[in-house]
N, C-alpha and C positions, 0 to 999 in steps of 0.2 A: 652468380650464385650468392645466395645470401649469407654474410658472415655468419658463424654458429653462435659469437656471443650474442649478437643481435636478436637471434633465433630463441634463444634462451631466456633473455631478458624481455621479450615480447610474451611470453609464458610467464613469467613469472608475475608482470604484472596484470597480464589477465585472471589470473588464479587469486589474485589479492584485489582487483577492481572486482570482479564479478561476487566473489564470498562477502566483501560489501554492502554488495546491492542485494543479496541475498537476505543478508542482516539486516538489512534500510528494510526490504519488505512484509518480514518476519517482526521486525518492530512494529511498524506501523499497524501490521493486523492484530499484534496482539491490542494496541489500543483502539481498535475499533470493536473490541469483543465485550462482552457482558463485565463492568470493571470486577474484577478481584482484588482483595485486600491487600496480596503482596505486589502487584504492580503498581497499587495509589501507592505506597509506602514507600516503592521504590522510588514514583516522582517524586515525591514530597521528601524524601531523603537526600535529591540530587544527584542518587546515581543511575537513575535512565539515563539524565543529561550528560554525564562523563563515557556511557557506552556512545551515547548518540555522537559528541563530537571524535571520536574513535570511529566509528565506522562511516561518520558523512564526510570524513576528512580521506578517507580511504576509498569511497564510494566513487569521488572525483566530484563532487560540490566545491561551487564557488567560496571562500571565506564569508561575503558580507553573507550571502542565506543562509551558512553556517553560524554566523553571530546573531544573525536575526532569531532563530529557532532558538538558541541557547538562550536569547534575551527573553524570550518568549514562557521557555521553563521556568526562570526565577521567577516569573509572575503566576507562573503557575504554585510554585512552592510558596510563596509568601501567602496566596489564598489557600491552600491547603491548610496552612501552618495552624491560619484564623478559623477555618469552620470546625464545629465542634465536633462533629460526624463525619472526617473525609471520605471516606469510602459510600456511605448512604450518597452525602452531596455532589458527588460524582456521578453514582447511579441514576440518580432522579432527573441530571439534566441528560444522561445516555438515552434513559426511555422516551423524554419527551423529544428529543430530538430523533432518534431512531427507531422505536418501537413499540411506542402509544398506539393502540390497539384502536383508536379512531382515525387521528391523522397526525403520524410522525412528518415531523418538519424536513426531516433528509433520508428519504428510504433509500435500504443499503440495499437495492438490490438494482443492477441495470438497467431492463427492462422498465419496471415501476418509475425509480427516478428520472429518468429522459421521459415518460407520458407525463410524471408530474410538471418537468418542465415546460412541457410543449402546455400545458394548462396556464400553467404563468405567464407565459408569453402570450394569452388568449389565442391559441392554437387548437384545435379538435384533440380529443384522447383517441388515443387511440387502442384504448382499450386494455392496455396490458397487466395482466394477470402473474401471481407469483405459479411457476414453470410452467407456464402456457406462455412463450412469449418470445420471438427468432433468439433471441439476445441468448436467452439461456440455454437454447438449444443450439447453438452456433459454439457455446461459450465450454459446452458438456464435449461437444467434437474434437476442438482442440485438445482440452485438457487430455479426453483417451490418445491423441497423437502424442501429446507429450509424457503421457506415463502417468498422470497424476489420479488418482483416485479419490474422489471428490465428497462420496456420498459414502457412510457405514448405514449398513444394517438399522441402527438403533435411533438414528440420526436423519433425517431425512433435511437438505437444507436445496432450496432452488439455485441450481450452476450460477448463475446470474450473482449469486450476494457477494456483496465487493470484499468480505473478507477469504474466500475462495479465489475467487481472480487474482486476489493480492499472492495468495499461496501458491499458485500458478506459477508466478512472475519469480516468486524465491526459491520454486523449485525451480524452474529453466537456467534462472544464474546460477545455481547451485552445481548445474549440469553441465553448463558452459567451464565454468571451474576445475570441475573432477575433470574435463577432457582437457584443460589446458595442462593438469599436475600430470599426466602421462601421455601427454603432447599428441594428441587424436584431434588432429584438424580437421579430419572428417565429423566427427560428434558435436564438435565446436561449429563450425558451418549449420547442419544440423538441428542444431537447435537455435541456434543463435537464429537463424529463418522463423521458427517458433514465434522468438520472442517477437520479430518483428511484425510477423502476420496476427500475433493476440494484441502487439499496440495499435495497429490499422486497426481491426476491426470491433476494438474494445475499450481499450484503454485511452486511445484519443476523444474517443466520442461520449467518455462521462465521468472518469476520473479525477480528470483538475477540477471540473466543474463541482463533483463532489466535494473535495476540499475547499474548495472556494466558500463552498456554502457552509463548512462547519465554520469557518471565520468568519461566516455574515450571521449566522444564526445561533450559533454557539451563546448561552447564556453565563457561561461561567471560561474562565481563561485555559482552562485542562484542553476542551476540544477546541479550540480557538487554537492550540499549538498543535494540536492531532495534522488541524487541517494546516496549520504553514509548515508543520513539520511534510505533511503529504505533498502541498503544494511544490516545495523543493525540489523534492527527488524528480515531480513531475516534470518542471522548468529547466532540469538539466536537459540542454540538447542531443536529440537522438545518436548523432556522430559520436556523442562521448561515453555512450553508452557499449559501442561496440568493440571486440579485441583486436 
């Protein structure tokens, strides 16, 4: 039988890994969104960077990926500091990398990015449309098993765009968590299955590669840390992710 303090301390720091990862997720998506004034402010102030090393230190990240992201923000802050318009200059490299209405460099949506790639590689398209496409209809399935509610009314965005999938991922830790604070290893199992069947069949297959590309294609250092900052989280091994 398992000793009870062991039992206890195996919850406790699931309930503090997983609201990490929660946090890691929920960060991330906020800097993949349309920039707002108070989140350039808050890079260029240095306190994203003081939450970030708080919750990657918590999340269970290595130190050096942890120094590297951090090292990565002071360059981000020190061009902030110089452009005269942070917030526009931020903007304008968002659109032309994600949402230039001819050809965004890194489209945020499943589906579309993996056809762009398979084009890169001199590969056939294969045609993929924003919500005509398995990815966001595979992507829309999950999220009803897990609870999440994806789309309002007012709002209409394709399952597929990777700040959705990211919300996905920070609801399920989130859930993983609330069941370790009142010790429901069934709910914990549960979903923690969730989480593994959305990185099979999503998150492996275009994720890093995303971040990757905002560090190749990134013209200013802001999304150059977006994406090592994503790449991170990505490169911690799956084992460590679990409770």
């Amino acid at each position: 039988m398992k000793d009870i303090s062991t039992t206890i301390s195996s919850y406790e720091q699931a309930l503090e890994h997983h609201t990490a990862l929660s946090d890691y997720y929920a960060l991330v998506r906020l800097l993949l969104q349309i920039p707002a004034s108070d989140v350039v402010e808050s890079v260029k102030e240095g306190l994203l960077a003081d939450d970030y090393r708080v919750i990657a230190r918590e999340a269970g990240l290595d130190s050096a990926s942890i120094a590297e992201v951090l090292d990565q923000l002071t360059q981000v802050q020190q061009e902030l500091t110089k452009a005269e318009h942070s917030v526009s200059f931020v903007r304008r490299e968002y659109t032309r990398l994600f949402t230039h209405p001819q050809k965004p460099q890194i489209p945020l949506y499943e589906g579309v990015f993996l056809d762009l790639e398979l084009e890169r590689a001199g590969k056939a398209s294969t045609q993929a449309r924003l919500f005509v496409n398995p990815a966001a209809v595979d992507a829309e399935k999950l999220y009803r098993a897990g609870g999440l509610v994806c789309n309002s009314k007012d709002e209409r965005i394709p399952a597929d765009c990777i700040t959705t999938e990211l919300a996905f991922l920070e609801h399920l830790h989130k859930h993983v968590a609330a069941a370790a604070l009142t010790d429901d290893q069934s709910a914990m199992t549960q979903t923690f299955s969730l989480i593994i069947d959305f990185h099979e069949h999503h998150v492996s297959k275009w994720i890093p590669r995303f971040f990757e590309r905002c560090e190749e294609e990134s013209g200013i250092e802001y999304y150059r840390a977006v994406g090592r900052m994503g790449r991170a989280l990505t490169s911690v091994p799956f084992s460590r992710l679990s409770y």
